[in-house]
MARPA-475555 format. One record per atom (N, C-alpha, C, O): x, y, z; residue number from 1; atom name. Coordinates in Angstrom, 3 decimals. Atoms other than C-alpha are relative to their C-alpha. Example, Ala and Ser with C-alpha at 12.3 -4.5 7.8 and 13.67 -1.06 7.14 Angstrom:
<pts>
<<0.890,-1.190,0.000>,1,N>
<<12.300,-4.500,7.800>,1,CA>
<<0.900,1.200,0.000>,1,C>
<<1.936,1.181,0.665>,1,O>
<<-0.820,-1.190,-0.060>,2,N>
<<13.670,-1.060,7.140>,2,CA>
<<-0.770,1.090,0.730>,2,C>
<<-0.261,2.198,0.899>,2,O>
</pts>
This chain:
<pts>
<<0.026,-0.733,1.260>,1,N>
<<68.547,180.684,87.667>,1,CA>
<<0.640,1.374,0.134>,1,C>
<<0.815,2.141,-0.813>,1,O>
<<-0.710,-1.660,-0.028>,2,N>
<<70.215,183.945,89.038>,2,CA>
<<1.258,-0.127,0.296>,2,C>
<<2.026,0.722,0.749>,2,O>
<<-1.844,0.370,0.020>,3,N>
<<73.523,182.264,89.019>,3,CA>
<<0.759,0.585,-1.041>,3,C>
<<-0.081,0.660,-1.938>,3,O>
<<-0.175,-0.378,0.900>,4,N>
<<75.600,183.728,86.588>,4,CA>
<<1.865,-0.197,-0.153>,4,C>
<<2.577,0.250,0.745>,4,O>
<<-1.491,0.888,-0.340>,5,N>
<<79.361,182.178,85.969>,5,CA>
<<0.608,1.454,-0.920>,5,C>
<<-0.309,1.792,-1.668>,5,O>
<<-1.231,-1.292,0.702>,6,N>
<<82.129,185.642,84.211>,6,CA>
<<1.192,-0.729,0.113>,6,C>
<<1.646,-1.316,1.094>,6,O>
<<-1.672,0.346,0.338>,7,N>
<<85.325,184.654,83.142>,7,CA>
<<0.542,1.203,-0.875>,7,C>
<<0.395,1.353,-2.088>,7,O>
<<-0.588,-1.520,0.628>,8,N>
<<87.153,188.245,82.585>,8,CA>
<<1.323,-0.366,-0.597>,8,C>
<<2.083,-1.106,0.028>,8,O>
<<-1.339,-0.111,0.487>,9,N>
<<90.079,188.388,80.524>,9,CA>
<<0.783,1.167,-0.084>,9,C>
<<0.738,1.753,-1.165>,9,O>
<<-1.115,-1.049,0.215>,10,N>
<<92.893,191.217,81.374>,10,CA>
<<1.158,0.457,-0.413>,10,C>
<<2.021,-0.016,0.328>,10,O>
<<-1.351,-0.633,0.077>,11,N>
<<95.739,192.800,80.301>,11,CA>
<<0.745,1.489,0.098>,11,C>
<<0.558,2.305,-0.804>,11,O>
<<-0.696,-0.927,-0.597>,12,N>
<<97.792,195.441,81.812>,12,CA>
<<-1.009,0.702,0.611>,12,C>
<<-1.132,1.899,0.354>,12,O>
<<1.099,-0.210,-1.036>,13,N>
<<94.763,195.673,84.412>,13,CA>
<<-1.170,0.827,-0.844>,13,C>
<<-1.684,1.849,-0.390>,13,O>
<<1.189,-0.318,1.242>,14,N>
<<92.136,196.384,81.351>,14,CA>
<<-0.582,-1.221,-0.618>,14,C>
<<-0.052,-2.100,-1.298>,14,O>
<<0.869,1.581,0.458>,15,N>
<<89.134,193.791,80.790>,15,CA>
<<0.069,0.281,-1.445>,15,C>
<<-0.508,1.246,-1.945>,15,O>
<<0.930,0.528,1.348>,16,N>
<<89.115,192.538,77.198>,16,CA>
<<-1.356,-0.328,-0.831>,16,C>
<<-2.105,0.029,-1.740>,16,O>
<<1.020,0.374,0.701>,17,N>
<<87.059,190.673,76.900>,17,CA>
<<-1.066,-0.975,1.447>,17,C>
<<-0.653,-0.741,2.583>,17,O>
<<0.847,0.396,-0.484>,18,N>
<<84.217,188.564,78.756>,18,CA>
<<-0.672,-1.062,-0.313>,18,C>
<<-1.556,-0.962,-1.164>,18,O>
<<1.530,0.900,-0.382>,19,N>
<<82.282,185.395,79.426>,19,CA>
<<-0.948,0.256,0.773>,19,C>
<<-0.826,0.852,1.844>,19,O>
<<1.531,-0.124,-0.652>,20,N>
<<78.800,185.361,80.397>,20,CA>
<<-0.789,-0.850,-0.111>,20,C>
<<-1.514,-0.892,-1.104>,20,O>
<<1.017,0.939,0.105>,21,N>
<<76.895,182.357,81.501>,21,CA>
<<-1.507,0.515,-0.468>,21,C>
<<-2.362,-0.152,-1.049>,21,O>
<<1.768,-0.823,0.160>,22,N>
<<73.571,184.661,81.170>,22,CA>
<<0.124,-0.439,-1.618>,22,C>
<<-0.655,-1.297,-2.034>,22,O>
<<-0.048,-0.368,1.472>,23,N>
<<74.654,185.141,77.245>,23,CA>
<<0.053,-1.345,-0.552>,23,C>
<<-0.694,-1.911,-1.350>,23,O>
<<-0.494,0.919,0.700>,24,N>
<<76.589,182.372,76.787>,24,CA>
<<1.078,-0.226,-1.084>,24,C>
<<1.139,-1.208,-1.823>,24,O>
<<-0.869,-0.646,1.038>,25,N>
<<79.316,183.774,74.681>,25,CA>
<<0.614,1.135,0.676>,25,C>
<<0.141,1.832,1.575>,25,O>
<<-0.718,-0.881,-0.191>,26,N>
<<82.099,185.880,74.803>,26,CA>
<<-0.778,1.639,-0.610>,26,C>
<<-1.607,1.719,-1.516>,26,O>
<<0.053,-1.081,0.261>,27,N>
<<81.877,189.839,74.796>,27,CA>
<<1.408,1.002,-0.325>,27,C>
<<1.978,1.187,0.750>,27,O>
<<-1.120,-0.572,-0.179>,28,N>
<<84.948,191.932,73.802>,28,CA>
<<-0.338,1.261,0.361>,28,C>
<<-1.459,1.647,0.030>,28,O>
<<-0.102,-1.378,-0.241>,29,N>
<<85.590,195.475,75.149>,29,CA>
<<0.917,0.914,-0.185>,29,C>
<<0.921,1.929,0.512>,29,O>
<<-0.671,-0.461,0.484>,30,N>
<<88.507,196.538,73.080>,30,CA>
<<0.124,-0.511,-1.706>,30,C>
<<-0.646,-1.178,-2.396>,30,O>
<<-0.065,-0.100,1.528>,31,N>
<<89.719,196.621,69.612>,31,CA>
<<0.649,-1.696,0.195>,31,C>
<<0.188,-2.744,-0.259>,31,O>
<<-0.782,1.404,-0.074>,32,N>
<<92.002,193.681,70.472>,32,CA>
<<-1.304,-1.269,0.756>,32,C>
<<-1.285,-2.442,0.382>,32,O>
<<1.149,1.254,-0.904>,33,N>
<<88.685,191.581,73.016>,33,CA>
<<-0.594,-0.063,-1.415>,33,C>
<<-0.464,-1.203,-1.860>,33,O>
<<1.168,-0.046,1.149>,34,N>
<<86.453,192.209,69.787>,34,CA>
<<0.610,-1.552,-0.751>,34,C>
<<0.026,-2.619,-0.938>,34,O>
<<-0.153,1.166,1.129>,35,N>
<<88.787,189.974,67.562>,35,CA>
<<-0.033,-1.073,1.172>,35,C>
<<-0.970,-1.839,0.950>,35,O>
<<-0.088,0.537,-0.311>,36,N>
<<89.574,187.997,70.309>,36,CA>
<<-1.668,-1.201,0.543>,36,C>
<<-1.775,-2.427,0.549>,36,O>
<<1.267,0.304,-0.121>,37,N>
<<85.597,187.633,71.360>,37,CA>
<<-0.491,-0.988,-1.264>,37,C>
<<-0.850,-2.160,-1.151>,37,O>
<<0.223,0.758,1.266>,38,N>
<<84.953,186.572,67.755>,38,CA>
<<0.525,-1.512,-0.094>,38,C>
<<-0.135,-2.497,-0.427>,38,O>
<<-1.092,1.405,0.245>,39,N>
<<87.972,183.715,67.805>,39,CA>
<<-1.178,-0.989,1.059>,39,C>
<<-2.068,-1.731,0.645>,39,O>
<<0.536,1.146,-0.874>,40,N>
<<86.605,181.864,71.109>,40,CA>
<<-1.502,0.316,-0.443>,40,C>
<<-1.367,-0.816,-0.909>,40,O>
<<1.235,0.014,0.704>,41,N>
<<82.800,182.502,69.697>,41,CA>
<<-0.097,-1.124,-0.737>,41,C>
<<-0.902,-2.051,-0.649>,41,O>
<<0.450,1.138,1.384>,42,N>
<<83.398,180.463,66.644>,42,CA>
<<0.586,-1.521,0.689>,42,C>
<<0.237,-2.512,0.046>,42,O>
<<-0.438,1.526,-0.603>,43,N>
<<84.994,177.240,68.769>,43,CA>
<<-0.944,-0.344,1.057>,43,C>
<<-0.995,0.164,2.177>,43,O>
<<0.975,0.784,-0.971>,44,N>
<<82.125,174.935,70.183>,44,CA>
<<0.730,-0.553,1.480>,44,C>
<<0.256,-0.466,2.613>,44,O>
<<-0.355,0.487,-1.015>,45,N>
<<84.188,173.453,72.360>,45,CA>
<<0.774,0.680,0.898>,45,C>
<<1.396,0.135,1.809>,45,O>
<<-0.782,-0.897,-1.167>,46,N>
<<85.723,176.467,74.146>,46,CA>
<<-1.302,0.440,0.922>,46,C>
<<-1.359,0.612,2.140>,46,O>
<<1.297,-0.592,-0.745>,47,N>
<<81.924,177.639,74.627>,47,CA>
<<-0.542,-1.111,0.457>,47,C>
<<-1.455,-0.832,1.234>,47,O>
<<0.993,0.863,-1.033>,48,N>
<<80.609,174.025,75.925>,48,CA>
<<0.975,-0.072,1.521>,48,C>
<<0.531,-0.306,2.645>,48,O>
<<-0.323,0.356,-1.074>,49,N>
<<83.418,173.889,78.119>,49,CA>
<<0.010,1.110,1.500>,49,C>
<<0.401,0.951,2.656>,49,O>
<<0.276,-1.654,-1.161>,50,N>
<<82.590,177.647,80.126>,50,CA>
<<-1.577,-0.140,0.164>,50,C>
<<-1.847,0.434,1.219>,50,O>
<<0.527,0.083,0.154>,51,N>
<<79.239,176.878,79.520>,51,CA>
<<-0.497,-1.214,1.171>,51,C>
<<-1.603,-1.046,1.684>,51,O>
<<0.058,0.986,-1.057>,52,N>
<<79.539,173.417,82.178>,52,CA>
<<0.537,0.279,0.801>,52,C>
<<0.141,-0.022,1.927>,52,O>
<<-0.272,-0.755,-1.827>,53,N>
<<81.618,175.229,84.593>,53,CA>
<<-1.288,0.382,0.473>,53,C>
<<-1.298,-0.124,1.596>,53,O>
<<0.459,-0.637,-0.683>,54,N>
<<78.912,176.754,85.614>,54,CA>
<<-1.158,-1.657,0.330>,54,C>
<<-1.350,-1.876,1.526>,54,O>
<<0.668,1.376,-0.481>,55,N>
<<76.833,173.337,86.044>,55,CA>
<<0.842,-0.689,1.058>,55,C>
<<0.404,-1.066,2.145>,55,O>
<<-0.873,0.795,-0.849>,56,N>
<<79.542,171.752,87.616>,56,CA>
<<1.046,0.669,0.962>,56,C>
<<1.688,-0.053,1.724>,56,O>
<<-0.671,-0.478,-1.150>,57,N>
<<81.424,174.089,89.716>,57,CA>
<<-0.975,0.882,0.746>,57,C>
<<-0.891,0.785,1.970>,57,O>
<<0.356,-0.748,-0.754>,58,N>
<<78.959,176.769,90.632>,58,CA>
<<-1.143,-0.393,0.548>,58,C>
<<-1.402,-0.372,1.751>,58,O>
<<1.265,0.767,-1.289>,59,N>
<<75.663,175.146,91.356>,59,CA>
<<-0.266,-1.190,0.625>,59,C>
<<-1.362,-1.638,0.962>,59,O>
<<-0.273,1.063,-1.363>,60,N>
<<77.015,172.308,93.499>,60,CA>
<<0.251,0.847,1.258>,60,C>
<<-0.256,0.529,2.334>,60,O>
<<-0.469,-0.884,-1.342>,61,N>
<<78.456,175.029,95.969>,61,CA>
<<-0.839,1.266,-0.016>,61,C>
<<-0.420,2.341,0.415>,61,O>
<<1.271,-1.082,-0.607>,62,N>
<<75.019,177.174,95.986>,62,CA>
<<-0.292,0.405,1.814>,62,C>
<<-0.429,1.399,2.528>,62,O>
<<-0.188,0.363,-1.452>,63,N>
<<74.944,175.311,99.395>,63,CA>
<<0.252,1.060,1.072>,63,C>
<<-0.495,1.710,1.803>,63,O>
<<-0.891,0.398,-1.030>,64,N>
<<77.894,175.889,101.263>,64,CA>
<<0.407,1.811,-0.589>,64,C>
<<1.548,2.230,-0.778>,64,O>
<<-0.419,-1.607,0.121>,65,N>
<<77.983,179.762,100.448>,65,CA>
<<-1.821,0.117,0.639>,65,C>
<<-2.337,1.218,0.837>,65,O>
</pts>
């Protein structure tokens, strides 16, 4: 349960925006992440599929770390 999967989004070495398995949803951190946060928000299937990374890539290899 203290696993926590981030998928940062940058441009010109400045985070946008943010996934957060904890949340579960995007976060933006600019004027431009905000709209962009909003866009992938409203699509189910962008959020189930960041949402099973973390089932399926990170807590199989709890292990072997």
């Amino acid at each position: 349960k203290d696993i926590e999967y981030i998928r940062s989004l940058y441009y010109n070495k400045v985070e946008y925006a943010r996934f957060s398995s904890s949340l579960g949803k995007y976060v933006g951190y600019t004027e431009y992440g905000l709209k962009q946060a909003d866009y992938f928000n409203s699509q189910a299937s962008i959020l189930a599929g960041l949402r099973a990374t973390k089932e399926t890539v990170c807590k199989p290899n709890i292990d072997s770390d």
